[in-house]
Structures are given as C-alpha cells and as structure tokens.
Residue, then its C-alpha position, 0 to 999 in steps of 0.5 A: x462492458x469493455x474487455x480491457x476495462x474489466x481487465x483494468x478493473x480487476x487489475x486493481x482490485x487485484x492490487x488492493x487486495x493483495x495489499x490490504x490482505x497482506x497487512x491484515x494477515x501480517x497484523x493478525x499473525x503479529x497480534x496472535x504470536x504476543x509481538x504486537x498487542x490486540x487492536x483494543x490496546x492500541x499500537x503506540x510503541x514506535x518500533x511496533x509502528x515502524x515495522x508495521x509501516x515497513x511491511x504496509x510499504x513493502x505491500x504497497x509497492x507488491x500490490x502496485x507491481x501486481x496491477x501494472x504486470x496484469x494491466x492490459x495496458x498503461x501499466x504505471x497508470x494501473x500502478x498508480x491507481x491503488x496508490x491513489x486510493x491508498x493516498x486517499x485511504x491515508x489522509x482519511x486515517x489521519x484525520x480518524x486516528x489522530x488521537x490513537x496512534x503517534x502522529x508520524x505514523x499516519x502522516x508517513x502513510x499519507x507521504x509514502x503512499x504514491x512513491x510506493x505505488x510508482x516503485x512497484x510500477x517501475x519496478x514491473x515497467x523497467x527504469x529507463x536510461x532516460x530517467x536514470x539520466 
C-alpha cells in the first residue's frame, strides 16, 4: 500500500476520532455533573441541544483542521473528508431519531456539517486574498 494513502488514511481517522471523542466525553462529562439528563431520559430542552449543537460544530471544525495539518497533500480534500461522512452520519440521525429529539437539532447537524469541515480546513490552509475578494 501507498505511504501517502495510509498517511491519507490516518489523516481521517485521525479526525473522526477526535471528533467523535470529544463529543462523546463532553456528553459524558455533561450527563455526570447533572447538566444534561442521562441518555434514557432523552435530551429535549432546547438550550441542552443548542450547547450540544455548539460543541459538535466546535469539534467538527477541530477534527477537519486536524486531517488537512496531518494530510500528505490535498489538505482541504483531507478536511473535507470527515465532514462528508459527518453529512452522512447526520442524515442517517435524522431519519433514526426523528421522533427522540426537536426536529431542528438533527437538521442543523445535517446543514452545518460541510461548513464546519471546510472551516477547519481553511482554517489550517489559510483564506486566501482570492477568496476573501
């Protein structure tokens, strides 16, 4: 196998977990202070599912940020990557936990998931004068 492509590999997986663990410890930490009720009483009170939304974005954009610094090249193709599956992974939410949650929560999930990949990306490359013009 290709050097660059387990680079690539790892880049992503590199990403996803840092997302995906960061949200999962930050519930955790959340449901054991008493901030947020445990996972079987459901999370409905809008302010819980915007703070959660807040920190999922948050972590999105550091996992996307993450893949492009350690891509061997293409890093906003590498950023971009997570958020793909992240969009995926969303949609998927969606249609699972339509009847658990308020409605809006899930669909910003689906919405802000590539913004919040191409933030980390550019975030990592640099906005250009081009792009800004």
């Amino acid at each position: 196998m290709n050097k660059n492509l387990l680079k690539s590999i790892g880049a992503v997986l590199a990403a996803i977990i840092l997302g995906v663990g960061l949200s999962i410890a930050t519930d955790t930490v959340l449901e054991k202070s008493g901030i947020f009720p445990p996972p079987p009483q459901g999370l409905f009170v809008t302010w819980m599912l915007a703070v959660a939304f807040l920190y999922r974005c948050v972590y999105g954009v550091a996992g996307s940020y993450l893949a492009a610094a350690l891509a061997p090249n293409k890093p906003m193709l590498h950023a971009m990557i997570p958020g793909y599956l992240g969009l995926v992974a969303s949609i998927i939410g969606v249609y699972v936990g339509w009847n658990l949650s308020q409605h809006w929560y899930p669909i910003a999930l689906v919405i802000s998931a590539l913004p919040c990949a191409w933030l980390g990306g550019k975030l990592k490359t640099g906005i250009s004068k081009k792009t800004v013009q």
